[in-house]
PDB file with SEQRES, HELIX, SHEET and CRYST1 records, atoms N, CA, C and O in Angstrom:
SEQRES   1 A   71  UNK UNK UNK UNK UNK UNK UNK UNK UNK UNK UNK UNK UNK          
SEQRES   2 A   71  UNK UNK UNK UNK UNK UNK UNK UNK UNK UNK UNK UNK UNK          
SEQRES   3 A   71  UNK UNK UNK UNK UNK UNK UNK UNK UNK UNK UNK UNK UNK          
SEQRES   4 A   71  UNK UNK UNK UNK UNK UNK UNK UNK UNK UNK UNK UNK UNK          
SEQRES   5 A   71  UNK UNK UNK UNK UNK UNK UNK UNK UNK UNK UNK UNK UNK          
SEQRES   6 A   71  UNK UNK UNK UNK UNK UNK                                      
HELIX    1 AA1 UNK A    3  UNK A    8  1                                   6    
HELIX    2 AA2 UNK A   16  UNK A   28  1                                  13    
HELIX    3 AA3 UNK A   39  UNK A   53  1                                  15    
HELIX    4 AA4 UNK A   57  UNK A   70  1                                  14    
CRYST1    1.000    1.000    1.000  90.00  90.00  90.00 P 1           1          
ATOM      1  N   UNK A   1       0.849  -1.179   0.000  1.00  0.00           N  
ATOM      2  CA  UNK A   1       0.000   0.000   0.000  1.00  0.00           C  
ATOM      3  C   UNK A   1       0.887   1.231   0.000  1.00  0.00           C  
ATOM      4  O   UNK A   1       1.818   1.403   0.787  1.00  0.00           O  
ATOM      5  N   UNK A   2       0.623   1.825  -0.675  1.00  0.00           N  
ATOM      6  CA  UNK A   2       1.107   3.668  -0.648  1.00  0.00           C  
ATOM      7  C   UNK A   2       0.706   4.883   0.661  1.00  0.00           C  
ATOM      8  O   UNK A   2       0.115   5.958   0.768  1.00  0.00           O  
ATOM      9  N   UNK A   3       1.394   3.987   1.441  1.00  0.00           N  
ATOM     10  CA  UNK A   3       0.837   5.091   2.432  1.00  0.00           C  
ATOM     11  C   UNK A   3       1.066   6.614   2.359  1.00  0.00           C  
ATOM     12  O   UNK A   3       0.149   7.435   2.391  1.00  0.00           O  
ATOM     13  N   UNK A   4       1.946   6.814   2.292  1.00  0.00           N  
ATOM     14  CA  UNK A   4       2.665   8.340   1.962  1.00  0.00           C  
ATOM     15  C   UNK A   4       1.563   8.835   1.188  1.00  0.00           C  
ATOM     16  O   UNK A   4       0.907   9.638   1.851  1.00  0.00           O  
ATOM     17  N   UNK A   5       1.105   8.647  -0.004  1.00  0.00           N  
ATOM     18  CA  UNK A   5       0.330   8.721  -1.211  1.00  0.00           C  
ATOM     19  C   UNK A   5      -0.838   9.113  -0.561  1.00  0.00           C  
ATOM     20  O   UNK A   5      -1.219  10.272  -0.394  1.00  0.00           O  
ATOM     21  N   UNK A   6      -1.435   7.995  -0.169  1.00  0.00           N  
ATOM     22  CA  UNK A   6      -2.617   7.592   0.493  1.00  0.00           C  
ATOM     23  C   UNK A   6      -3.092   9.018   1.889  1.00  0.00           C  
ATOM     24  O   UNK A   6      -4.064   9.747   2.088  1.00  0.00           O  
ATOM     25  N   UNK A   7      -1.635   8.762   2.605  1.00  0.00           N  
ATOM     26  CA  UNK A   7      -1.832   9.802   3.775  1.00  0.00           C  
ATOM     27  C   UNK A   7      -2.069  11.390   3.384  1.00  0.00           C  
ATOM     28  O   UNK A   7      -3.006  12.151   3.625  1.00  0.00           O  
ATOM     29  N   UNK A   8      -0.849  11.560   2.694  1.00  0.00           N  
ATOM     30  CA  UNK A   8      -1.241  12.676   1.617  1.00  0.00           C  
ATOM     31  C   UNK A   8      -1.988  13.105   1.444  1.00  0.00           C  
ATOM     32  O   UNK A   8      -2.134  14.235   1.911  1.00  0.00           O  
ATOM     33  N   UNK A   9      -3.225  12.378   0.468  1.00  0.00           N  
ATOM     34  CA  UNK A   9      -4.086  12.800   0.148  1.00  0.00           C  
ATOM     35  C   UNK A   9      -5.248  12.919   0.649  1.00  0.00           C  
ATOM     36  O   UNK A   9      -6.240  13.243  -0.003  1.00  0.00           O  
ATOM     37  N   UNK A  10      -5.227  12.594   2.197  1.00  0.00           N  
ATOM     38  CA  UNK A  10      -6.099  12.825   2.944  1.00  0.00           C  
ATOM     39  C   UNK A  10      -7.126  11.256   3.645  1.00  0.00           C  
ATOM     40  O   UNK A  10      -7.944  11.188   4.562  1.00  0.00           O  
ATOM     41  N   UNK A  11      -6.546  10.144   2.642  1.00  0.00           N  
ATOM     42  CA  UNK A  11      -7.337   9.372   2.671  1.00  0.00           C  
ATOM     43  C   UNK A  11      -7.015   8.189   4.224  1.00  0.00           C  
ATOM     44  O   UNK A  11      -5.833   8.190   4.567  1.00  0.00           O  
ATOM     45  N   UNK A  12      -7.683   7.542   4.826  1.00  0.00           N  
ATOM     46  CA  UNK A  12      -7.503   7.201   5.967  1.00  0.00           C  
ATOM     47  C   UNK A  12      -6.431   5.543   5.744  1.00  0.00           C  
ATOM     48  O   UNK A  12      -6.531   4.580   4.984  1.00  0.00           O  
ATOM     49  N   UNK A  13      -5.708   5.826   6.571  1.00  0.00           N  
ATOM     50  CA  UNK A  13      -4.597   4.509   6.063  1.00  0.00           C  
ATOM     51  C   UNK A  13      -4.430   3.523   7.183  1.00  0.00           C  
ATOM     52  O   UNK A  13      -3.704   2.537   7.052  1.00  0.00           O  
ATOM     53  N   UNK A  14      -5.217   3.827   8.483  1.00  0.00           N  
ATOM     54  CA  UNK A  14      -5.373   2.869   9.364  1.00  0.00           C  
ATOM     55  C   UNK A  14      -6.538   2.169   9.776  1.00  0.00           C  
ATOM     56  O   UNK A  14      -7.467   2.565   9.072  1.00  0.00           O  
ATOM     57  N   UNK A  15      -6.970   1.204  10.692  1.00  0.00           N  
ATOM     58  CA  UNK A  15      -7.866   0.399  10.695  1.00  0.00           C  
ATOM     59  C   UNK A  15      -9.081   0.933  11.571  1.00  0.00           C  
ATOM     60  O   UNK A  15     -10.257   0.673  11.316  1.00  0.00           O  
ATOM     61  N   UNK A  16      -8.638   1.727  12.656  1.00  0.00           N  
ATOM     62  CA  UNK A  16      -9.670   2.137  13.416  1.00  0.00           C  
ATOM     63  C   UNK A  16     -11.271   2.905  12.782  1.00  0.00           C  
ATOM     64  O   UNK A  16     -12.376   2.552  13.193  1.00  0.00           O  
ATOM     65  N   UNK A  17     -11.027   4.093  11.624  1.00  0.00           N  
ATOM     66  CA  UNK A  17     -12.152   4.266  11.005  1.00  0.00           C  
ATOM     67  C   UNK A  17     -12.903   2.897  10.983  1.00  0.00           C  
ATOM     68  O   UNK A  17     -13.797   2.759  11.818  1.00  0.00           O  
ATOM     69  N   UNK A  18     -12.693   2.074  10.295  1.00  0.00           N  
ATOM     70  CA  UNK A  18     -13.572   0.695  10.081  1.00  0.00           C  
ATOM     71  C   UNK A  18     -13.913  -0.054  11.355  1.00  0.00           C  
ATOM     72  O   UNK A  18     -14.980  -0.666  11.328  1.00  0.00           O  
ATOM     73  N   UNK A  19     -13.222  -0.110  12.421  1.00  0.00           N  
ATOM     74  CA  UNK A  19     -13.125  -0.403  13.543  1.00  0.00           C  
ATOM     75  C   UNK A  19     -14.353  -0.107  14.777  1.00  0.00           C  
ATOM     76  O   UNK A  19     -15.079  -0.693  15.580  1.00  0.00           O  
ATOM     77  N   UNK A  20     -13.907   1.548  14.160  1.00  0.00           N  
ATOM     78  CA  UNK A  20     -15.750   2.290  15.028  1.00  0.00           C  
ATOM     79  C   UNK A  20     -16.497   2.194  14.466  1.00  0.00           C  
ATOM     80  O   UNK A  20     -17.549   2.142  15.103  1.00  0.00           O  
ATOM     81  N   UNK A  21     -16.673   2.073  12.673  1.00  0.00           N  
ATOM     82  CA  UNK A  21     -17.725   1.748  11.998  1.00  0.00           C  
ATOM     83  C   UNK A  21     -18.887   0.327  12.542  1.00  0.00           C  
ATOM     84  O   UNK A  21     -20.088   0.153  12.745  1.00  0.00           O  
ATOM     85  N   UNK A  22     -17.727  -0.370  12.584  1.00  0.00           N  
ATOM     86  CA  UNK A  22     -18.273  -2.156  13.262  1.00  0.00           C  
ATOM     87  C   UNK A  22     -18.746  -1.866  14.362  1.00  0.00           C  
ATOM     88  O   UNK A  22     -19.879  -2.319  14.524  1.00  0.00           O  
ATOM     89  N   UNK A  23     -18.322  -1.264  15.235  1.00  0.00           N  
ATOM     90  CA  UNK A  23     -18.926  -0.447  16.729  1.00  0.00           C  
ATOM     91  C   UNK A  23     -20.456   0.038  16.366  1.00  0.00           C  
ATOM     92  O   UNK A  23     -21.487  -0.454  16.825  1.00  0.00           O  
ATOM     93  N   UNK A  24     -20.384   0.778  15.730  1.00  0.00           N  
ATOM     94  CA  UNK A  24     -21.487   1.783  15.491  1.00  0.00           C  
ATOM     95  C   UNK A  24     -22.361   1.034  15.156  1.00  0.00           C  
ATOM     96  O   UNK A  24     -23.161   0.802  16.063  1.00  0.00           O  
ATOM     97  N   UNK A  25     -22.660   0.291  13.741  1.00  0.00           N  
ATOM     98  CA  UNK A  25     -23.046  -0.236  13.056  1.00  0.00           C  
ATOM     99  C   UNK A  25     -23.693  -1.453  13.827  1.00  0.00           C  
ATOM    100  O   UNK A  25     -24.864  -1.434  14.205  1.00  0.00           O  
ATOM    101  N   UNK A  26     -22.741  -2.627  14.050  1.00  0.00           N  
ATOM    102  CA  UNK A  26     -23.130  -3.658  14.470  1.00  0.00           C  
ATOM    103  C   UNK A  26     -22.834  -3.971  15.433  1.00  0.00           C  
ATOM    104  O   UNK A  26     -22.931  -5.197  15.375  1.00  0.00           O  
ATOM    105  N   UNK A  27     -22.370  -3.603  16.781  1.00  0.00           N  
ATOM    106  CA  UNK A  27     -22.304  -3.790  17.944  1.00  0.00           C  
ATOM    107  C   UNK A  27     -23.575  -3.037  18.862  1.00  0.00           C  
ATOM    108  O   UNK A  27     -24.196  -3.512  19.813  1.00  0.00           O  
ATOM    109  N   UNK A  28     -23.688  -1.949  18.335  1.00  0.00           N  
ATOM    110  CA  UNK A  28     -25.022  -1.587  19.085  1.00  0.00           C  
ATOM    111  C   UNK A  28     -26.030  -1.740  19.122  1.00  0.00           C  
ATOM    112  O   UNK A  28     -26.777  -1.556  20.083  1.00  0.00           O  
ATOM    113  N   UNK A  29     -26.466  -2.391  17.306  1.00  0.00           N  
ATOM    114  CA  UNK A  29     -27.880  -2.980  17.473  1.00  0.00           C  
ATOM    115  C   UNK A  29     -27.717  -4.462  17.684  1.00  0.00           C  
ATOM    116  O   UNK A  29     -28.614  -4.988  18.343  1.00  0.00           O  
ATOM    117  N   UNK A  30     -26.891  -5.120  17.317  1.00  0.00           N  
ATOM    118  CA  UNK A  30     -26.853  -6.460  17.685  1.00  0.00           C  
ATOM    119  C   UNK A  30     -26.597  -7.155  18.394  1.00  0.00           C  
ATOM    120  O   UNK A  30     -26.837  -8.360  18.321  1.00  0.00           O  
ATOM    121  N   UNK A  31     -25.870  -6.417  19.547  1.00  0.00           N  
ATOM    122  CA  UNK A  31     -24.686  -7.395  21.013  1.00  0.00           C  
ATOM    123  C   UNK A  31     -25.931  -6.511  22.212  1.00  0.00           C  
ATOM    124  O   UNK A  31     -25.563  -5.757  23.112  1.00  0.00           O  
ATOM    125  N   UNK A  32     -26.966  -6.758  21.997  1.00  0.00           N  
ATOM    126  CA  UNK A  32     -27.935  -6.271  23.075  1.00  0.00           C  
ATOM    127  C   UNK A  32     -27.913  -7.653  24.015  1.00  0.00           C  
ATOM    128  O   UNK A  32     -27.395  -8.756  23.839  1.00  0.00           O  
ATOM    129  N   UNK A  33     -28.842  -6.993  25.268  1.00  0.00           N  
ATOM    130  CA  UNK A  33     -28.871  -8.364  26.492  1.00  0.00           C  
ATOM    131  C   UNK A  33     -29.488  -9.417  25.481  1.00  0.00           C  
ATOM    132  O   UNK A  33     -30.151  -9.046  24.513  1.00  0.00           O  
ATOM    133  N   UNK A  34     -29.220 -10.827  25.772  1.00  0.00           N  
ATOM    134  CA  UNK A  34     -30.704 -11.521  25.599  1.00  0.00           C  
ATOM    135  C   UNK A  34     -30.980 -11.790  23.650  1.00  0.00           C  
ATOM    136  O   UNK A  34     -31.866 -12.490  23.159  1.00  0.00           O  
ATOM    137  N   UNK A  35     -30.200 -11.201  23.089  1.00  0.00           N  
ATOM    138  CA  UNK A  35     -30.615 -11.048  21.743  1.00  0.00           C  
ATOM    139  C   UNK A  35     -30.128 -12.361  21.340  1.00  0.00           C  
ATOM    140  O   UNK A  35     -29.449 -12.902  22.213  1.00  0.00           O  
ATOM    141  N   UNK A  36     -30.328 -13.223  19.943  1.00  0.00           N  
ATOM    142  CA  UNK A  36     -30.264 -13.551  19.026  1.00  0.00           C  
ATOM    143  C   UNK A  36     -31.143 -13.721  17.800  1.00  0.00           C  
ATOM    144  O   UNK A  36     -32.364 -13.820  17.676  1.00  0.00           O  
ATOM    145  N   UNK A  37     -29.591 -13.727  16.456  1.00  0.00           N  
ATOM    146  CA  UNK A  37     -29.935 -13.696  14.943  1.00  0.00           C  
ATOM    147  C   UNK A  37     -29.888 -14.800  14.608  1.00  0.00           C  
ATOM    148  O   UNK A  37     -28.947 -15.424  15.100  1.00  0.00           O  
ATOM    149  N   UNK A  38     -30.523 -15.335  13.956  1.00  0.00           N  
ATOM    150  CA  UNK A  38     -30.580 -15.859  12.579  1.00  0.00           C  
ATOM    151  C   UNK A  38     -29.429 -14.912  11.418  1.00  0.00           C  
ATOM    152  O   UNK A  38     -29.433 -13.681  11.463  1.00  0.00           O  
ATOM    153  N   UNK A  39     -28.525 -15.656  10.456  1.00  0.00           N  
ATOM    154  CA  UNK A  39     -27.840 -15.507   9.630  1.00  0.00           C  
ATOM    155  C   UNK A  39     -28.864 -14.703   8.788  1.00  0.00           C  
ATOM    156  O   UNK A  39     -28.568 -13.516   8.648  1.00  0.00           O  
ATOM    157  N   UNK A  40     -29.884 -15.075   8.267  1.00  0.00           N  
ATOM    158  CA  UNK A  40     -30.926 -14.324   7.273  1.00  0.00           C  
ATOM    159  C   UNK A  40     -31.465 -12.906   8.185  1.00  0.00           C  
ATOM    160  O   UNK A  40     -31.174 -11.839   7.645  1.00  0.00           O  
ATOM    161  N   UNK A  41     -31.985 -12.845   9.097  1.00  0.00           N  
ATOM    162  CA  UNK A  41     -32.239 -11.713   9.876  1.00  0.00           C  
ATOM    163  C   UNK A  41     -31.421 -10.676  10.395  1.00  0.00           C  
ATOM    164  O   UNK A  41     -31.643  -9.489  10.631  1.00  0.00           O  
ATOM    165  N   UNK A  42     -30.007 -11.703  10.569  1.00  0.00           N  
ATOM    166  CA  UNK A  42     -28.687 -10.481  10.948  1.00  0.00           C  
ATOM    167  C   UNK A  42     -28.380  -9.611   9.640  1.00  0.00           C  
ATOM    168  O   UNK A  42     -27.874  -8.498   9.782  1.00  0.00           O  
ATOM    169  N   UNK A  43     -28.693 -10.126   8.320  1.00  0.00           N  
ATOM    170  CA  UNK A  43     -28.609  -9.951   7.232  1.00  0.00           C  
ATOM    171  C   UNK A  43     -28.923  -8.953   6.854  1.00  0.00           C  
ATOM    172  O   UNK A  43     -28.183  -8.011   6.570  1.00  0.00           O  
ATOM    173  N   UNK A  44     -30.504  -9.024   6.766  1.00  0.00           N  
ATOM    174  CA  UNK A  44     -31.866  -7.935   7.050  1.00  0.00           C  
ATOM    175  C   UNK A  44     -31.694  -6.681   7.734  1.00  0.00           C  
ATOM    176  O   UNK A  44     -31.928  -5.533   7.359  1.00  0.00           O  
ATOM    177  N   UNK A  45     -31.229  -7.142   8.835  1.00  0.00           N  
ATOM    178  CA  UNK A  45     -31.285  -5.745  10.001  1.00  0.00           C  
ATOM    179  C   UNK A  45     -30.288  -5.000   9.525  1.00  0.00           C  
ATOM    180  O   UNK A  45     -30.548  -3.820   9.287  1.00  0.00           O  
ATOM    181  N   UNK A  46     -29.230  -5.391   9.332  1.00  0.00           N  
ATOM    182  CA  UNK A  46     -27.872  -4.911   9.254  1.00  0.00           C  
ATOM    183  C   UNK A  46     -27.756  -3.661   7.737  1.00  0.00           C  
ATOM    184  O   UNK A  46     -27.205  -2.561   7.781  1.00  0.00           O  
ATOM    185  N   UNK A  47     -28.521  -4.341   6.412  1.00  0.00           N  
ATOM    186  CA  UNK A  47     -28.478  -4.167   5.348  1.00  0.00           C  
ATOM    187  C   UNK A  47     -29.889  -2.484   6.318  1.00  0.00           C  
ATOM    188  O   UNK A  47     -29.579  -1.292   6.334  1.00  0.00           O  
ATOM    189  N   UNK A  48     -30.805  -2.886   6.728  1.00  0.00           N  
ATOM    190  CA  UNK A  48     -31.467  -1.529   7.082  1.00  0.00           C  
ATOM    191  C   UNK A  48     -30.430  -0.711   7.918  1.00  0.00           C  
ATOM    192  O   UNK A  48     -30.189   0.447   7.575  1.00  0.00           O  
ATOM    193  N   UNK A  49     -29.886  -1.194   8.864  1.00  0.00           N  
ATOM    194  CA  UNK A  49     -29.042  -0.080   9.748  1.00  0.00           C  
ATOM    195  C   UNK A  49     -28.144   0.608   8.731  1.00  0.00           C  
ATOM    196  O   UNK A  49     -28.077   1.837   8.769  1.00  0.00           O  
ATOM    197  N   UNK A  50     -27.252  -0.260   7.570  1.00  0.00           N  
ATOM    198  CA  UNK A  50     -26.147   0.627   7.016  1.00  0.00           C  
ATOM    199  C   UNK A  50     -26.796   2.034   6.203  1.00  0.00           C  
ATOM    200  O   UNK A  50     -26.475   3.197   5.956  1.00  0.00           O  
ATOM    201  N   UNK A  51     -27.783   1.201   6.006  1.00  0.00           N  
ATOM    202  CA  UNK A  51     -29.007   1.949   4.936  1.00  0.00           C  
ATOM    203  C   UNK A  51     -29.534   3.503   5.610  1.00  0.00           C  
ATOM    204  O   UNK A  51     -29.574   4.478   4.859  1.00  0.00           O  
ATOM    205  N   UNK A  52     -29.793   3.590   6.574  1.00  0.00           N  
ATOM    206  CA  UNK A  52     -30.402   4.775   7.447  1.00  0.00           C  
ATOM    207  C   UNK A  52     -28.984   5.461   8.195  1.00  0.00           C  
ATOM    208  O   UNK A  52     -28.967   6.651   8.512  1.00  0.00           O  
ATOM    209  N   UNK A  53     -28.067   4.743   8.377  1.00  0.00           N  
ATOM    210  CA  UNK A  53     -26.575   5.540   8.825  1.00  0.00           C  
ATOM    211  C   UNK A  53     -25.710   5.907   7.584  1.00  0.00           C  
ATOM    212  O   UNK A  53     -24.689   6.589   7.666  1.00  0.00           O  
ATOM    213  N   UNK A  54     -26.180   5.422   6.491  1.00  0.00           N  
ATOM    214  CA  UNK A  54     -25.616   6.161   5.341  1.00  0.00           C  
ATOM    215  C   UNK A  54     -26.397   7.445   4.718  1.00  0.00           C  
ATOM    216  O   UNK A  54     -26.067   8.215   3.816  1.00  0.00           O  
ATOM    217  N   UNK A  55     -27.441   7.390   5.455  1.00  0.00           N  
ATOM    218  CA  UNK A  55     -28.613   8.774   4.802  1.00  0.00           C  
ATOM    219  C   UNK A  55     -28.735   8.211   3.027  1.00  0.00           C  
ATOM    220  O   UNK A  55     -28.364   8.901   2.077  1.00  0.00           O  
ATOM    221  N   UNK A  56     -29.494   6.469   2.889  1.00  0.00           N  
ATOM    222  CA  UNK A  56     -29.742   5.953   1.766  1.00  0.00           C  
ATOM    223  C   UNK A  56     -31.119   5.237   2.326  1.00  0.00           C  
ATOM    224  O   UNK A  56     -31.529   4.234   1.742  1.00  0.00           O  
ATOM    225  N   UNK A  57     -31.605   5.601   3.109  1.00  0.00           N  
ATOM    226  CA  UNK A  57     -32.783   5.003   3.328  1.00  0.00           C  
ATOM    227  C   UNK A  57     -33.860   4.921   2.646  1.00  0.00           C  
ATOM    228  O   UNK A  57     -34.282   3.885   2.132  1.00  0.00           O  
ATOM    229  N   UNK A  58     -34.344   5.938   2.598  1.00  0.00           N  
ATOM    230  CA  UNK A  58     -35.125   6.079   0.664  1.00  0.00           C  
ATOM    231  C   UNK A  58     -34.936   5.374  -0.122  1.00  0.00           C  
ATOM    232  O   UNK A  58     -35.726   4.510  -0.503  1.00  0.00           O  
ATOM    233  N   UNK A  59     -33.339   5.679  -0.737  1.00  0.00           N  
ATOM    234  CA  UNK A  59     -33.137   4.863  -2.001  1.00  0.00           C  
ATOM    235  C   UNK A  59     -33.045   3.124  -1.379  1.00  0.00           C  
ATOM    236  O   UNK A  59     -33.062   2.384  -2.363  1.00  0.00           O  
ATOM    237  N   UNK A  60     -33.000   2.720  -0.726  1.00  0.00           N  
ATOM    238  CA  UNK A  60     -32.681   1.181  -0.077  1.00  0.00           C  
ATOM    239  C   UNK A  60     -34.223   0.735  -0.573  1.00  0.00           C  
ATOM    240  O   UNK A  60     -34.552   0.013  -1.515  1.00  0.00           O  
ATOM    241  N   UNK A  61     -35.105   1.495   0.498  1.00  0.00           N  
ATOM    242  CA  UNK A  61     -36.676   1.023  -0.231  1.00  0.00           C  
ATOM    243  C   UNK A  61     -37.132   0.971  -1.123  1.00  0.00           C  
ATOM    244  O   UNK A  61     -37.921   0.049  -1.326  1.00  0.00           O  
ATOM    245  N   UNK A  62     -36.886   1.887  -2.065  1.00  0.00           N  
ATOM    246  CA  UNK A  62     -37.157   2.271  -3.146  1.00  0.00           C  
ATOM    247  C   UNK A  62     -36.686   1.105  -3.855  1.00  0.00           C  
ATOM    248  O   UNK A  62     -37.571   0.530  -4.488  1.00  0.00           O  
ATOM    249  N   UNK A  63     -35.432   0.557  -3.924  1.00  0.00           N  
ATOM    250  CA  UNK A  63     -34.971  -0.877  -4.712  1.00  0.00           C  
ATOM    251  C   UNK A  63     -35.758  -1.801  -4.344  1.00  0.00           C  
ATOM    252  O   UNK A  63     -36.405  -2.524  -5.102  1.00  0.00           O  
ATOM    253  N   UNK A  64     -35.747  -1.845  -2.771  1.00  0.00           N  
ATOM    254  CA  UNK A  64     -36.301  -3.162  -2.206  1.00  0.00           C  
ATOM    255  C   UNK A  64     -38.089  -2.912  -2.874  1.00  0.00           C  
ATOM    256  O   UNK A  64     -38.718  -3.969  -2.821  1.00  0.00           O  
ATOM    257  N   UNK A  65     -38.622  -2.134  -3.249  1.00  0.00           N  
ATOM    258  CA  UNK A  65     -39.827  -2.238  -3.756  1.00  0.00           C  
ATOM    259  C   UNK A  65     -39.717  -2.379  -4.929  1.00  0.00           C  
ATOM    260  O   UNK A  65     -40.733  -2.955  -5.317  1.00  0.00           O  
ATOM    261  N   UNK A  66     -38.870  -2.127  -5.967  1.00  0.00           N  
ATOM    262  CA  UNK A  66     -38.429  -2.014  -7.320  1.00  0.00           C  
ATOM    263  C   UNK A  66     -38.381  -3.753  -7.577  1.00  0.00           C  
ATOM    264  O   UNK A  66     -38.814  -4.389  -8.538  1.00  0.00           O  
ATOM    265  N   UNK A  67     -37.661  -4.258  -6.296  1.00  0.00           N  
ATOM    266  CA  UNK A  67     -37.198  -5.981  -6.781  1.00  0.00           C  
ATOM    267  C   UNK A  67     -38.405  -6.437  -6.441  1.00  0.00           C  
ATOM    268  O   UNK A  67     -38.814  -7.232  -7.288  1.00  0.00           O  
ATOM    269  N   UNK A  68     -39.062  -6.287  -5.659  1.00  0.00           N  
ATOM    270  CA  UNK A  68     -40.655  -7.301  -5.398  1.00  0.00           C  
ATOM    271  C   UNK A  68     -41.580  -7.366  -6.380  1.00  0.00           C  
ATOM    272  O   UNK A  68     -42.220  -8.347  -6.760  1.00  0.00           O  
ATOM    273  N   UNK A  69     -41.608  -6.128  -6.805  1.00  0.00           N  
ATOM    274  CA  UNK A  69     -42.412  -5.641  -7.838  1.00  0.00           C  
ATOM    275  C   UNK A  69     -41.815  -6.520  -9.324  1.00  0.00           C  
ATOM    276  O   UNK A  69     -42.565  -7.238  -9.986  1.00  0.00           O  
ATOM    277  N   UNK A  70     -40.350  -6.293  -9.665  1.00  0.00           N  
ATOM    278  CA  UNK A  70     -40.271  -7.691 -10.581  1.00  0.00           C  
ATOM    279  C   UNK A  70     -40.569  -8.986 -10.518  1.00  0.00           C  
ATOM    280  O   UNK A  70     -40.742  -9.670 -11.527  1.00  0.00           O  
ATOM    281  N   UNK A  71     -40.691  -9.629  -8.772  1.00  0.00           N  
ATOM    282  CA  UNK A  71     -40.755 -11.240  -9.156  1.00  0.00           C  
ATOM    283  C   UNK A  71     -42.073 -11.623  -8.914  1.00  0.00           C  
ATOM    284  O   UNK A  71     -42.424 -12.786  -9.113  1.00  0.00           O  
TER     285      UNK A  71                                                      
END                                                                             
């Protein structure tokens, strides 16, 4: 990897960004008391959480109604 390059230009060259992301993302809605997923439901939830913490929530539904509507 080009770090120099990389650092340079502003872009993030260590692991922690992604690190708190996994925090944010999937440790807070999913490592609750008492909880368990299903592989298909961790799936589900997860694909809505990135969806509404990316400010793509709209467009997420909008597909997910777009694909039902084809089959």
């Amino acid at each position: 990897m080009r770090y120099r390059y990389f650092r340079d230009h502003g872009y993030f060259i260590g692991s922690g960004v992604v690190e708190a992301a996994c925090k944010t993302v999937v440790a807070q809605r999913l490592k609750g008391s008492g909880m368990h997923w299903s592989e298909k439901g961790l799936s589900h939830i997860l694909s809505i959480r990135t969806a509404l913490l990316s400010r793509r929530y709209e467009e997420f539904w909008r597909s997910r109604l777009t694909l039902s509507m084809a089959a």
